[in-house]
C-alpha positions as CSV (number, residue, x, y, z in Angstrom):
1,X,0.0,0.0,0.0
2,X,1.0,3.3,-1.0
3,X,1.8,6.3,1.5
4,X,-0.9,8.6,-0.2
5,X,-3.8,5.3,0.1
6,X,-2.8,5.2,3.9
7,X,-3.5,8.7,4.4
8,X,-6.4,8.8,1.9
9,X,-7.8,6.4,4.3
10,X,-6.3,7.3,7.9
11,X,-8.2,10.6,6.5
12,X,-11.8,9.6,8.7
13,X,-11.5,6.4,9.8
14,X,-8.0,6.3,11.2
15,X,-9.3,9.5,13.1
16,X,-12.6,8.5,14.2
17,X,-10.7,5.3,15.7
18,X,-8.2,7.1,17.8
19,X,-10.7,10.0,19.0
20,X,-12.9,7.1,20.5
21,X,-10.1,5.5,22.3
22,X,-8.5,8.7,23.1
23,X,-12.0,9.6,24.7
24,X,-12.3,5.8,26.6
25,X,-8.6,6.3,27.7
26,X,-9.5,9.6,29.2
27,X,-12.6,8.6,31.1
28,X,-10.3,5.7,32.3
29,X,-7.9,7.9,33.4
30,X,-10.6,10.1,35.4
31,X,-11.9,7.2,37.1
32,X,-8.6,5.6,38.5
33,X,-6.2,8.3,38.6
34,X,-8.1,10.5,41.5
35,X,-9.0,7.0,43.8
36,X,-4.5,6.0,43.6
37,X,-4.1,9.8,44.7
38,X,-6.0,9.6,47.1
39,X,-5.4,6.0,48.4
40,X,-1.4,7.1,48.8
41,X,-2.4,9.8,51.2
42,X,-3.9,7.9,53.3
């Protein structure tokens, strides 16, 4: 496959891919990241 069909297609799919796991990864990060704070202070 050719450079400019990979970016033809990374174009919208590729994009819509990574914004949704970019999205899960950030509401997985908000969920864990504020309970280990907190858990090492106490």
């Amino acid at each position: 496959m050719r450079i400019d069909e990979l970016h033809k297609f990374s174009d919208g799919t590729l994009n819509d891919v990574r914004n949704a796991l970019d999205d899960r990864l950030k509401g997985i990060r908000m969920q864990y990241l504020p309970s280990t704070i907190w858990g090492k202070g106490d």
